[in-house]
PAFI-628697 format. One line per field, with one value per residue: x, y, z negated of N, C-alpha, C in turn; residue in one letter. Coordinates in Angstrom, 1 decimal, always signed. Layout:
BEGIN
npx = c(X	...) .
npy = c(Y	...) .
npz = c(Z	...) .
capx = c(X	...) .
capy = c(Y	...) .
capz = c(Z	...) .
cpx = c(X	...) .
cpy = c(Y	...) .
cpz = c(Z	...) .
residuo = c(A	...) .
***
This chain:
BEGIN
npx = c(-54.4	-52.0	-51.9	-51.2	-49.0	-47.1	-47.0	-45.9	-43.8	-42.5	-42.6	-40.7	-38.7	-37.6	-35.8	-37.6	-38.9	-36.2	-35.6	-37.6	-37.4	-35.1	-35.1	-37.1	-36.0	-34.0	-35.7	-36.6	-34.4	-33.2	-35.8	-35.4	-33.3	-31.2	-28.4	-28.9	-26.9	-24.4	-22.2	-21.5	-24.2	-25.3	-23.3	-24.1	-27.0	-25.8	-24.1	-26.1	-27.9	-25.7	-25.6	-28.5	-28.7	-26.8	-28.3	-30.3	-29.9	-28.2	-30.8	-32.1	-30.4	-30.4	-33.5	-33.8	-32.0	-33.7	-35.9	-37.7	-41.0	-41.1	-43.4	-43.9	-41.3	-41.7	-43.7	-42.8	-41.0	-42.8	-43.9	-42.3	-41.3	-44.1	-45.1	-47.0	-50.4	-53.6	-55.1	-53.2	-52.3	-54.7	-54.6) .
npy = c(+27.6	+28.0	+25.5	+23.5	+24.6	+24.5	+21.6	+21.1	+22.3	+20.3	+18.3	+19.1	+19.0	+16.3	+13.4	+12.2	+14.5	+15.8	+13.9	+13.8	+16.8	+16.9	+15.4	+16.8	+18.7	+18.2	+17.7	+20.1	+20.9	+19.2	+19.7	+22.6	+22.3	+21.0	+18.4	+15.3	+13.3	+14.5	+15.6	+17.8	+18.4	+16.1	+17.0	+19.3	+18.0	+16.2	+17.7	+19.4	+17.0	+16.7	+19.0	+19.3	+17.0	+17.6	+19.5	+18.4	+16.9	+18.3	+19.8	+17.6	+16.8	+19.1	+19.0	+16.7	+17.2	+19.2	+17.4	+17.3	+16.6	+16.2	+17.5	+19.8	+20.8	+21.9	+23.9	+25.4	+26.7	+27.8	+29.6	+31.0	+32.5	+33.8	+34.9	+34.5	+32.3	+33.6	+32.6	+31.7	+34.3	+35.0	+33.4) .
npz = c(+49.9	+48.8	+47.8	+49.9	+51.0	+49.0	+49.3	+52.1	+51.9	+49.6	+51.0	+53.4	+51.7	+51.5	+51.7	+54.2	+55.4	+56.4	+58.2	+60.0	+60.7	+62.0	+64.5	+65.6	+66.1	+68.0	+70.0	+71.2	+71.6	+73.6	+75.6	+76.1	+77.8	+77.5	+78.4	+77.0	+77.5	+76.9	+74.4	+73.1	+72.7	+70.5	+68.6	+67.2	+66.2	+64.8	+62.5	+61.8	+60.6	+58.7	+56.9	+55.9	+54.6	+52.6	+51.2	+50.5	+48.4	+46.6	+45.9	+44.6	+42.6	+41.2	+40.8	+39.4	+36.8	+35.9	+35.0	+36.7	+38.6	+42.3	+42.9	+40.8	+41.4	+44.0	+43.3	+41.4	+43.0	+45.2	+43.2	+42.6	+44.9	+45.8	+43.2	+40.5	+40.5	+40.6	+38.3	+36.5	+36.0	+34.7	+32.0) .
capx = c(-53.2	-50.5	-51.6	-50.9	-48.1	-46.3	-47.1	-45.3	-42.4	-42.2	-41.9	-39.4	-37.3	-37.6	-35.4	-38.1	-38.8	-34.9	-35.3	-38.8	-36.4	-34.0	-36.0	-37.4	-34.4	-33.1	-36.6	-36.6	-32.7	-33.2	-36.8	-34.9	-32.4	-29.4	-28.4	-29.1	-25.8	-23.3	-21.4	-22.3	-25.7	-24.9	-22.6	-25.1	-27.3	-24.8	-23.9	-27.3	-28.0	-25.0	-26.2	-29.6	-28.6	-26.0	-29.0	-31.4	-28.7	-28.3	-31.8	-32.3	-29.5	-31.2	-34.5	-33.7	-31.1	-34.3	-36.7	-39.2	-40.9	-40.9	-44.3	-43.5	-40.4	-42.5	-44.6	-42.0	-40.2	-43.8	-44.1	-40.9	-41.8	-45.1	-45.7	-48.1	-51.2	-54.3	-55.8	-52.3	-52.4	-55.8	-54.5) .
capy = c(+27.8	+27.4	+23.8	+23.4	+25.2	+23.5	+20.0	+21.3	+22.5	+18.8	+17.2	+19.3	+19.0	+15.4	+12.6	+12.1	+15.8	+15.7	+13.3	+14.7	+18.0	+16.1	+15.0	+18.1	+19.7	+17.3	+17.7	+21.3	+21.0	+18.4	+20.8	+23.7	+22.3	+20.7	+17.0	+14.4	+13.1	+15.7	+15.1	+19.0	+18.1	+15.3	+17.7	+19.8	+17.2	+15.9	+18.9	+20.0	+16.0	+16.8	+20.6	+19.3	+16.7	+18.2	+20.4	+17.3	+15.7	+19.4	+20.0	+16.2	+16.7	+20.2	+18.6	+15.5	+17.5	+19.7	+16.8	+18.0	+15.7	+16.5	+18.7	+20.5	+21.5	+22.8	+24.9	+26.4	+27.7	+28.4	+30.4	+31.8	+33.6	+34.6	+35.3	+33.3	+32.0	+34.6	+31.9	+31.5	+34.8	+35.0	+33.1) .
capz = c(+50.7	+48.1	+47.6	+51.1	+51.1	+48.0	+50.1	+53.0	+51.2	+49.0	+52.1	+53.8	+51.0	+51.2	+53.2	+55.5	+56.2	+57.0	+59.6	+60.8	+61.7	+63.2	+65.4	+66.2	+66.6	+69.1	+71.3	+71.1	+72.7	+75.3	+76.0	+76.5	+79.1	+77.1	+78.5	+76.3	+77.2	+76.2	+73.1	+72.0	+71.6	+69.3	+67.1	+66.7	+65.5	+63.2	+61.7	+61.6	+59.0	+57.1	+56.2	+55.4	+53.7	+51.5	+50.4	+49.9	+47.6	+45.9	+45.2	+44.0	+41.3	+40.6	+40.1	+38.3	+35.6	+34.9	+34.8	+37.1	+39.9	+43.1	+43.3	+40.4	+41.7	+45.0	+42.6	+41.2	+43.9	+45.6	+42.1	+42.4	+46.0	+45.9	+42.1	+39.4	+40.9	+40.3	+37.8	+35.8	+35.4	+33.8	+30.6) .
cpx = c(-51.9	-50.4	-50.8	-49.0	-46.7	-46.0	-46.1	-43.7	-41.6	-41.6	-40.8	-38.1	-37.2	-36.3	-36.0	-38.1	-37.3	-34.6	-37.1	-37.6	-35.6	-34.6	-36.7	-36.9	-34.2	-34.6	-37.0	-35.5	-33.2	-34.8	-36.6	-33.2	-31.4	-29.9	-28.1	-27.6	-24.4	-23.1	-21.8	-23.5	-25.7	-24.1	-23.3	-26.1	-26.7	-24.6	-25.2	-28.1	-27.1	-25.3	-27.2	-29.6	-27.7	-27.2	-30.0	-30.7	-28.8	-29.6	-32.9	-31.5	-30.4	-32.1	-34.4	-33.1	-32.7	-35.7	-38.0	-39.4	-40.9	-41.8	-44.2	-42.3	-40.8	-42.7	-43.6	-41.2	-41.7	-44.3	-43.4	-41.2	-42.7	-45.6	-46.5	-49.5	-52.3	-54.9	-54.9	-52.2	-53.6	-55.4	-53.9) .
cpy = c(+27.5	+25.9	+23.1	+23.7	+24.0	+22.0	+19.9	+21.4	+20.9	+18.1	+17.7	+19.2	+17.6	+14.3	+12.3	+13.5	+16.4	+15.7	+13.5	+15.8	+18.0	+16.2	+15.9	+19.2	+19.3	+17.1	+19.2	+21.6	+20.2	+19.1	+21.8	+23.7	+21.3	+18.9	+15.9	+13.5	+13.6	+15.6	+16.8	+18.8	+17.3	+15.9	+18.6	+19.2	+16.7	+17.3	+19.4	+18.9	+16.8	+18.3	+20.1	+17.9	+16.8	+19.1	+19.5	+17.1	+17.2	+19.9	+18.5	+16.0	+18.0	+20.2	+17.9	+16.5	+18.6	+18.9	+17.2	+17.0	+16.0	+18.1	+19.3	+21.4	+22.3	+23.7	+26.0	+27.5	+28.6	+30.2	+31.7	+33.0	+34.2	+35.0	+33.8	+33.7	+33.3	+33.7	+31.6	+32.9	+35.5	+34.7	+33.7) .
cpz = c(+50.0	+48.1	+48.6	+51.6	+50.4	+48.9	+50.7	+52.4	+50.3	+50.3	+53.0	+53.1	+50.8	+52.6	+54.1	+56.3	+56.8	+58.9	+60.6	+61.8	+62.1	+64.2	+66.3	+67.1	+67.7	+70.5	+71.6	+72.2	+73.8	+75.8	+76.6	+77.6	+78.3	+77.3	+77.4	+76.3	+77.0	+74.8	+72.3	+71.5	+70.7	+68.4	+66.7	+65.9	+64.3	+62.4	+60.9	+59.6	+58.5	+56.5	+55.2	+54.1	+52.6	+50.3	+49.7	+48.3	+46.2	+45.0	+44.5	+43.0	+40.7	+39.5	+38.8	+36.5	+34.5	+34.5	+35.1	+38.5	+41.0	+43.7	+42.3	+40.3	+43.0	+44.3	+42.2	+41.9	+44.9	+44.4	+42.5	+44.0	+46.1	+44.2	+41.6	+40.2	+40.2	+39.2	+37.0	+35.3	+34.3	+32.3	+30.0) .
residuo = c(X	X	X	X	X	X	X	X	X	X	X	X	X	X	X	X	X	X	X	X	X	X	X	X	X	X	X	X	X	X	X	X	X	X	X	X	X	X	X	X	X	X	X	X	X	X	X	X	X	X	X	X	X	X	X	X	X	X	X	X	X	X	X	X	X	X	X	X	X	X	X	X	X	X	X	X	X	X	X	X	X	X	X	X	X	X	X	X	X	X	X) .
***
């Protein structure tokens, strides 16, 4: 489950999982009634990229400065919420 997990989280934190949740986002709104041609729904979208990726950009300087690759920065934060793995703490 954590392996799984970690995966999920790599990829959300990634430029594509960005534009995956865009995408999401934007069929979730036009799903739940809002016209595809209304200029709110497009500021919401935008707003929504520049959030996510201010945080991409944030946790890609993060990574890099501590020289960790992408899925070891998963793990860590997977670490960091649920505790050390039942097999890390054995050692």
């Amino acid at each position: 489950m954590r392996r799984a997990l970690t995966h999920l989280l790599v990829w959300s934190l990634s430029p594509v999982g960005t534009l995956l949740n865009t995408g999401m986002l934007y069929v979730v709104l036009v799903a739940a009634g809002a016209k595809w041609d209304r200029p709110l729904l497009w500021l919401i979208v935008v707003i929504f990229v520049a959030a996510c990726a201010y945080f991409d950009v944030r946790a890609y300087v993060a990574r890099k400065r501590l020289g960790l690759t992408a899925y070891e920065a998963g793990e860590a934060v997977v670490d960091r919420i649920w505790g050390l793995d039942r097999t890390e703490e054995k050692r």
